[in-house]
C-alpha positions in Angstrom: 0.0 0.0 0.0 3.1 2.4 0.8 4.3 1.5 -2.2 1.5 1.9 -4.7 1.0 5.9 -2.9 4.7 6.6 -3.2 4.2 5.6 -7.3 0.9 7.5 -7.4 2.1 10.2 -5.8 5.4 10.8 -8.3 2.8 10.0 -11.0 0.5 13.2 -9.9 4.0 15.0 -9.6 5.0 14.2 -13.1 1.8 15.2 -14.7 1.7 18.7 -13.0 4.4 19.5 -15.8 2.5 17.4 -18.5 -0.1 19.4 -18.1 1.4 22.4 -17.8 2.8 21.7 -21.7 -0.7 20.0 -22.6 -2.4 23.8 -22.1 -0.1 25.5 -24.6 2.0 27.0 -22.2 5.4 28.3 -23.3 7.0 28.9 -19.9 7.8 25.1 -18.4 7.3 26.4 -14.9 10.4 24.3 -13.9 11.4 26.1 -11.3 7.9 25.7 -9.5 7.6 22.2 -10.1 10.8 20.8 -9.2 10.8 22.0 -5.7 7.3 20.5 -5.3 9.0 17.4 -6.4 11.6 17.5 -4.5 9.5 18.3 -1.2 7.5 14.9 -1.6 10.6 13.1 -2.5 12.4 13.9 0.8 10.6 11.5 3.2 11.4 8.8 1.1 14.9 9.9 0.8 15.0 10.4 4.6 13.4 6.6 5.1 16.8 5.8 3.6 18.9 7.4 6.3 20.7 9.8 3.6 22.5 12.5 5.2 21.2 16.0 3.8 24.7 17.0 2.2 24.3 19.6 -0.6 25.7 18.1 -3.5 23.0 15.5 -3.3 20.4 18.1 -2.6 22.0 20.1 -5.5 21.9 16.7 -7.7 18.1 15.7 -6.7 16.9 19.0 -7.9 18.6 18.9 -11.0 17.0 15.4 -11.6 13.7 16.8 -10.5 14.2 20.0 -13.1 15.4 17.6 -15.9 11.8 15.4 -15.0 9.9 18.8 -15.4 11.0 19.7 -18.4 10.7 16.4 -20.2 7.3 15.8 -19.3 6.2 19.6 -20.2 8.0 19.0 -23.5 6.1 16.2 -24.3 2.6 17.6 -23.5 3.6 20.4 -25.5 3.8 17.8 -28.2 -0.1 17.3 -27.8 -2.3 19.5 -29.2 -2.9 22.3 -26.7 -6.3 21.9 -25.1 -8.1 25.0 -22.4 -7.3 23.8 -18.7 -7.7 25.6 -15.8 -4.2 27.4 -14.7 -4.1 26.0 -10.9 -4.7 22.6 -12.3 -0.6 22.0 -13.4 0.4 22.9 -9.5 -2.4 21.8 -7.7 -1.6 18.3 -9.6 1.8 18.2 -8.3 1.0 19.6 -5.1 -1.7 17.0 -4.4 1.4 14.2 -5.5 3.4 15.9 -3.3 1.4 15.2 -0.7 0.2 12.3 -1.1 3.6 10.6 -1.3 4.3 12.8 1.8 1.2 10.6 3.6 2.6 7.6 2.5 5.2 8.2 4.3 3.1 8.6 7.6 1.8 5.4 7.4 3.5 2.6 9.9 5.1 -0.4 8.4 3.3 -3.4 10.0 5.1 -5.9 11.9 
């Protein structure tokens, strides 16, 4: 179950910049998105018992900027369609958190 929210979580997090490129948009927002990424990435990253050093901070959010703009490329190949503009960050904020709350849950013995 921890599992399955951790993957649908990323999912939602990934499609915040798909959509973003799926509503014509010419600005990929990266710099918005990667952070949000990034934020529901570090309880699994902590789960790990990885030390917060800065060159793999520096390293996750380039990762996390790279996955941005390749999904917002590729819904930019689509043809554009009219979505609401909170619907890219509220998508990725919603991931965000739900791979946040999978984190909460208790592993069972």
């Amino acid at each position: 179950m921890r599992n399955a929210l951790f993957a649908l979580g990323f999912l939602l997090m990934l499609a915040g910049p798909l959509l973003q490129g799926l509503a014509g948009s010419d600005n990929p927002n990266a710099y918005v998105f990667a952070p949000v990424m990034l934020a529901g990435l570090i309880p699994l990253l902590a789960g790990r018992n990885l030390s917060p050093e800065p060159r793999l901070m520096v390293g996750a959010l380039l990762v996390c900027g790279a996955l941005c703009l390749g999904a917002w490329y590729l819904g930019g190949l689509l043809p554009p369609r009219p979505l609401h503009a909170v619907l890219p960050v509220g998508c990725a904020i919603l991931g965000a958190l739900v791979s946040t709350g999978a984190n909460l849950l208790g592993r069972r013995a």
